[in-house]
OpenMM code with the backbone's topology and positions (N, CA, C; nanometers):
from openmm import Vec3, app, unit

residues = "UNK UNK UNK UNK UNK UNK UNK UNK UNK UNK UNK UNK UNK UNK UNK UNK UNK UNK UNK UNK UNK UNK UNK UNK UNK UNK UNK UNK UNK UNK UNK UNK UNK UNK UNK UNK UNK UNK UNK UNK UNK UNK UNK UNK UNK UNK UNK UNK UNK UNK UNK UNK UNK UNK UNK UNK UNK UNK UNK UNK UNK UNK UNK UNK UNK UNK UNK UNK UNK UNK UNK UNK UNK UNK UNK UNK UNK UNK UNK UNK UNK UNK".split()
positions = [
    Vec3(-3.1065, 3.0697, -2.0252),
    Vec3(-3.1311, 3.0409, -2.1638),
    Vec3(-3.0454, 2.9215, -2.2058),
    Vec3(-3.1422, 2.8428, -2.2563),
    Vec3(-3.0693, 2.6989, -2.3484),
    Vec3(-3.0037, 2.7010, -2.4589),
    Vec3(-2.8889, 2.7013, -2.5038),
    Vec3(-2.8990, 2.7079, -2.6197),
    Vec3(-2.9197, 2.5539, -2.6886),
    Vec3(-2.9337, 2.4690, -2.7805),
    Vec3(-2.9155, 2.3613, -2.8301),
    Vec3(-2.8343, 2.3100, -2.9181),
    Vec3(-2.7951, 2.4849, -2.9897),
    Vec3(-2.7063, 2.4607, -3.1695),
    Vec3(-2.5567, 2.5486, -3.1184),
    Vec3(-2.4928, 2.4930, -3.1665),
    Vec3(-2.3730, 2.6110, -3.2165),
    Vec3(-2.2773, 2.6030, -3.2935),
    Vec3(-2.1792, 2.6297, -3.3166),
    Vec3(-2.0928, 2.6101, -3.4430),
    Vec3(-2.0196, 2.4850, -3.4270),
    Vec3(-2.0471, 2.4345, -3.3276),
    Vec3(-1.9665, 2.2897, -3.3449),
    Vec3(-2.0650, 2.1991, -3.3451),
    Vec3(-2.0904, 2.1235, -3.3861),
    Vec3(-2.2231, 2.0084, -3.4525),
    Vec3(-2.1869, 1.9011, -3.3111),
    Vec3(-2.3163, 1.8383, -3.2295),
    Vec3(-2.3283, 1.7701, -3.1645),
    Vec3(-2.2500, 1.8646, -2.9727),
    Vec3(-2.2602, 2.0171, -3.0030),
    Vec3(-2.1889, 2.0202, -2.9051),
    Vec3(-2.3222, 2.1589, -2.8121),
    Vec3(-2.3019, 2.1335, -2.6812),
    Vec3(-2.4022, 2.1492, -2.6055),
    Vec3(-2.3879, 2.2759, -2.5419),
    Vec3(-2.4416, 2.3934, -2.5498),
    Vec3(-2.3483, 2.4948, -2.4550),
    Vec3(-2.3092, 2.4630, -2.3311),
    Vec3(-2.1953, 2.5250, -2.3089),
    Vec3(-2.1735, 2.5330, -2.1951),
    Vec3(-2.2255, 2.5576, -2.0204),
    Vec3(-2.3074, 2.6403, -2.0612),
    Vec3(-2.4481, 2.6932, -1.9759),
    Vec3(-2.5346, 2.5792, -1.9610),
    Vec3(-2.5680, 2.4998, -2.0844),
    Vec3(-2.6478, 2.4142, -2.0402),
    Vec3(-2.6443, 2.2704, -1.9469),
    Vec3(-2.5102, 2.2324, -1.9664),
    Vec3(-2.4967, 2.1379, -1.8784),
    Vec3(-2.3447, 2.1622, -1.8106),
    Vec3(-2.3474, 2.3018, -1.7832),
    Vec3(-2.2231, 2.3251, -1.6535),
    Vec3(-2.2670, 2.2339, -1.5728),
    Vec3(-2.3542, 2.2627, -1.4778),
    Vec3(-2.3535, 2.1799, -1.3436),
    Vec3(-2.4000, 2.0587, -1.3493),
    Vec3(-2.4105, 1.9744, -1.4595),
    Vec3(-2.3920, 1.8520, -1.4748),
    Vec3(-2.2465, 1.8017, -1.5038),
    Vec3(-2.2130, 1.8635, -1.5526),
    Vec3(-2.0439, 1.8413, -1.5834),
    Vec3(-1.9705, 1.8664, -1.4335),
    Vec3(-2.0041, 1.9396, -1.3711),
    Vec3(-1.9491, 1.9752, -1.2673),
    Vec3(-1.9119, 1.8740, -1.1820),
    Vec3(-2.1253, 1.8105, -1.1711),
    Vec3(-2.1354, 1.6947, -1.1001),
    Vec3(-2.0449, 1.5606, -1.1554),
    Vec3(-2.0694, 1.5533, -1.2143),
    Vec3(-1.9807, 1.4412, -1.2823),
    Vec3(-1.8453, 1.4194, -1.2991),
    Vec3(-1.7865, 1.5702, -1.3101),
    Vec3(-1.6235, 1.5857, -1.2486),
    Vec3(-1.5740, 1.5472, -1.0789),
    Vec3(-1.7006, 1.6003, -1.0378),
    Vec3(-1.6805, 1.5712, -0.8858),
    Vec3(-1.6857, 1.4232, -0.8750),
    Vec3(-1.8407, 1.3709, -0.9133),
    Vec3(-1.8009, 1.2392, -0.8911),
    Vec3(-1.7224, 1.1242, -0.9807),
    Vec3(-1.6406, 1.1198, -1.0461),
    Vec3(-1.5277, 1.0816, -1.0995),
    Vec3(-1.3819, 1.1066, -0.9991),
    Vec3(-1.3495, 1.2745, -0.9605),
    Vec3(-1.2581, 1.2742, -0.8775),
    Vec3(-1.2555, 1.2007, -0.7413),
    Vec3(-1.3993, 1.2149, -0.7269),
    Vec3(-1.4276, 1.0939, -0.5664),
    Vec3(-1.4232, 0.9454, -0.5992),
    Vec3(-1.4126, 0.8982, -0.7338),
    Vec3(-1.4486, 0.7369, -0.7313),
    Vec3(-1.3082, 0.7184, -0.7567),
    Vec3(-1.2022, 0.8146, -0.8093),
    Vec3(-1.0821, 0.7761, -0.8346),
    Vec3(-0.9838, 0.8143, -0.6785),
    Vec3(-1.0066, 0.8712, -0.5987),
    Vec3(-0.9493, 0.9015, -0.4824),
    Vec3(-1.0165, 0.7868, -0.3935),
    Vec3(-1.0941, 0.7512, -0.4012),
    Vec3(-1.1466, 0.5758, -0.3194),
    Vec3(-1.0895, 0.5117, -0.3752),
    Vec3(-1.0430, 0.4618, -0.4735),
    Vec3(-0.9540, 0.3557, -0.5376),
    Vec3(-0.8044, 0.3709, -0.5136),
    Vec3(-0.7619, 0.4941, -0.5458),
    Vec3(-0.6300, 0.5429, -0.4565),
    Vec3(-0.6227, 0.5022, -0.2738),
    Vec3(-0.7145, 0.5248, -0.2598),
    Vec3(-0.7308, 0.5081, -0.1129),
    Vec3(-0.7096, 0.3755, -0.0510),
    Vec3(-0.8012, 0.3317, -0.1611),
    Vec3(-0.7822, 0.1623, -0.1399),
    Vec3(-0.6651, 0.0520, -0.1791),
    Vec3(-0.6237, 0.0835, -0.2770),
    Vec3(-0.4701, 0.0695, -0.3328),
    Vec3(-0.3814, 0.1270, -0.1755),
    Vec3(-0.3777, 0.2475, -0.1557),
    Vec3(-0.2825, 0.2333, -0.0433),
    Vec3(-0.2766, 0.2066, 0.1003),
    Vec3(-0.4319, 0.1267, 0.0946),
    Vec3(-0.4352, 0.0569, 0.2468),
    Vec3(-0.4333, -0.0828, 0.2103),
    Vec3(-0.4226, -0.1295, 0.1084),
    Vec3(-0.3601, -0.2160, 0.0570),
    Vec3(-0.2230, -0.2708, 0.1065),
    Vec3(-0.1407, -0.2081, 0.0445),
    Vec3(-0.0231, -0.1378, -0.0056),
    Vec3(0.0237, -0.1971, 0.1298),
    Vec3(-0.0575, -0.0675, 0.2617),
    Vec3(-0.0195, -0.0559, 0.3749),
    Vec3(-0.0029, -0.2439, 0.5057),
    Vec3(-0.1550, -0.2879, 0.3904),
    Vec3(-0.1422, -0.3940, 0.5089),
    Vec3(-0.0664, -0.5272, 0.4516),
    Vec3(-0.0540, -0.4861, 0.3459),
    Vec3(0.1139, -0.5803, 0.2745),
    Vec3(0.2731, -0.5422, 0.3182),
    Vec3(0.2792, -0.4280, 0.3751),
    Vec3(0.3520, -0.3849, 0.3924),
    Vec3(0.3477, -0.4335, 0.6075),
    Vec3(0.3071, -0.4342, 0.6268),
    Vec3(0.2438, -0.4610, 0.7878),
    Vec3(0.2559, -0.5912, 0.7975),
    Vec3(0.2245, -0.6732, 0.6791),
    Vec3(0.2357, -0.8492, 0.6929),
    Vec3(0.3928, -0.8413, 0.6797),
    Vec3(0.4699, -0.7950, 0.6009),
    Vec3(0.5926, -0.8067, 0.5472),
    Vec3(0.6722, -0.7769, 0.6480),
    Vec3(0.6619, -0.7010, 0.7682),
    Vec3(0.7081, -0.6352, 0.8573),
    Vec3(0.7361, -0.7513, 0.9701),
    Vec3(0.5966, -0.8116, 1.0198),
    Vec3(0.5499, -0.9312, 1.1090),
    Vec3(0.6543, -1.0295, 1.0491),
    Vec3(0.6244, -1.0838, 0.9262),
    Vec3(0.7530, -1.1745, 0.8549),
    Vec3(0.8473, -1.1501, 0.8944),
    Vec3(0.9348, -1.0324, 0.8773),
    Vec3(1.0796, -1.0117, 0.8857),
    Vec3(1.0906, -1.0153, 1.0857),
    Vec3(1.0283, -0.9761, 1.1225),
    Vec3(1.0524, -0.9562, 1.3175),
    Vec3(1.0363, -1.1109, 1.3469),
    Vec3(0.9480, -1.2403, 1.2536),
    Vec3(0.9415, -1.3791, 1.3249),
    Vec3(1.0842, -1.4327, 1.2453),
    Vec3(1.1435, -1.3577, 1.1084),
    Vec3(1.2636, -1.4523, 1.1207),
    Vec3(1.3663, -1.3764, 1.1866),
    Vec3(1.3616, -1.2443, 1.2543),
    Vec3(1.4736, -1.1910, 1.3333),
    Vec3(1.4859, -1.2887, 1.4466),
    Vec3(1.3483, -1.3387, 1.4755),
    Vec3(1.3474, -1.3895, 1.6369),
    Vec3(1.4155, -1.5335, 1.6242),
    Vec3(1.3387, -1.5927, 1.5108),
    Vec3(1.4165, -1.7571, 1.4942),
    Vec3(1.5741, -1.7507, 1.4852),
    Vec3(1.6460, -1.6427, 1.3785),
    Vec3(1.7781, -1.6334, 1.3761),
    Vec3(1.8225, -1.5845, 1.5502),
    Vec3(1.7568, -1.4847, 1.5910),
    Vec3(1.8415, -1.4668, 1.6982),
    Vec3(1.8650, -1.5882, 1.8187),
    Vec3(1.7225, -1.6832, 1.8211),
    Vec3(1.7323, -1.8105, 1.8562),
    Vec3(1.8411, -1.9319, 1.7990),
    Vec3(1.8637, -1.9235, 1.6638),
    Vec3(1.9359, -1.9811, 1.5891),
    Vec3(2.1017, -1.9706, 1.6774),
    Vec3(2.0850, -1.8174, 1.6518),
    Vec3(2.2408, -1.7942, 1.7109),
    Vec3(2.2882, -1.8160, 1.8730),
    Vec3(2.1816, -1.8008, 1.9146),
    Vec3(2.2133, -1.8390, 2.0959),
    Vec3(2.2532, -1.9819, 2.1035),
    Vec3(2.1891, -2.0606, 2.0113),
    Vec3(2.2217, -2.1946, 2.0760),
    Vec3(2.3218, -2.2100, 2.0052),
    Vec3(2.3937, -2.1559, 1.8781),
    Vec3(2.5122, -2.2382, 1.8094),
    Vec3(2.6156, -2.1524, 1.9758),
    Vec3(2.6002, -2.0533, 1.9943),
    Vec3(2.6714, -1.9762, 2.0856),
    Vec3(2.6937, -2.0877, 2.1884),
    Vec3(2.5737, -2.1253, 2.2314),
    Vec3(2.5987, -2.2318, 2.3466),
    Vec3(2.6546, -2.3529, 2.3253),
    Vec3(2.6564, -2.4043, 2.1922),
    Vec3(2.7144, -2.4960, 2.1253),
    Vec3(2.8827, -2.4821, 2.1518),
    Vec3(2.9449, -2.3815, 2.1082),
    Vec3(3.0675, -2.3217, 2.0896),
    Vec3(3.0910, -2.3075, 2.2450),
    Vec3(2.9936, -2.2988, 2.3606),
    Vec3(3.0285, -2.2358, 2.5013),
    Vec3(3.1051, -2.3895, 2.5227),
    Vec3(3.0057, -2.4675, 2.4961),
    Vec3(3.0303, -2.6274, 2.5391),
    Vec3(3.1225, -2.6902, 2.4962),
    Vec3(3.1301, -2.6918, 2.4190),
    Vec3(3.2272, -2.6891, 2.3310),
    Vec3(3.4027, -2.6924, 2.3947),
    Vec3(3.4164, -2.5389, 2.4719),
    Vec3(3.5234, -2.4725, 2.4840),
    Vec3(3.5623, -2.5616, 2.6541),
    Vec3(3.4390, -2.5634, 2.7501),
    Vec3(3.4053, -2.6345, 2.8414),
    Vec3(3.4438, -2.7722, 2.8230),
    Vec3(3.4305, -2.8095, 2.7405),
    Vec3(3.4914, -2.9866, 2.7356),
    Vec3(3.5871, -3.0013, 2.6591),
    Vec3(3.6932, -2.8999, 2.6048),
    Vec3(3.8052, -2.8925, 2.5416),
    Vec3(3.8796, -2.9365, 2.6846),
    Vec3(3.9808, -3.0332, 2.6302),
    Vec3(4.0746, -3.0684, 2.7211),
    Vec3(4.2235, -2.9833, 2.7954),
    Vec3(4.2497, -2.9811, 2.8775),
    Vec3(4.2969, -2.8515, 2.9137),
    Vec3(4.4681, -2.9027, 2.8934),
    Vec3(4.5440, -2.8693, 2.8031),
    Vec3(4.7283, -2.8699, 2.7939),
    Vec3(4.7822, -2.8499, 2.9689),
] * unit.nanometer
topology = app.Topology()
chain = topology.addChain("A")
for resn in residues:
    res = topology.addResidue(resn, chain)
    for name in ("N", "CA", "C"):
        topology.addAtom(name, app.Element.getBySymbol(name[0]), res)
């Protein structure tokens, strides 16, 4: 049974469009959990670039430092000996 009227003006029973409401809760909770979803594979492959960044300047500094090292080796090597 439909109802159409009830004590609140413009308002629909409940019965009548439960399982439209239902549907529509469902698909709302699914279009907002894809956007979540997508935000954190996002997130993820900013976070993955940022990572790659930091390991190519570990490698240049650790390059950086070998050669001042070898700098300082040479250095000590052509110091004149007392």
């Amino acid at each position: 049974m439909i109802v159409l009227f009830s004590c609140d003006p413009g308002h629909i029973r409940d019965d009548a469009s439960g399982s439209f409401a239902k549907r529509e809760r469902a698909a709302e909770e699914q279009y907002f959990r894809k956007e979540q979803q997508k935000a954190i594979d996002s997130l993820k492959g900013h976070l993955h670039d940022e990572i790659e960044n930091h390991k190519e300047e570990i490698r240049r500094l650790q390059e950086s430092i070998k050669r001042h090292e070898e700098k300082v080796k040479k250095l000590e090597e052509d110091k004149p000996k007392e």
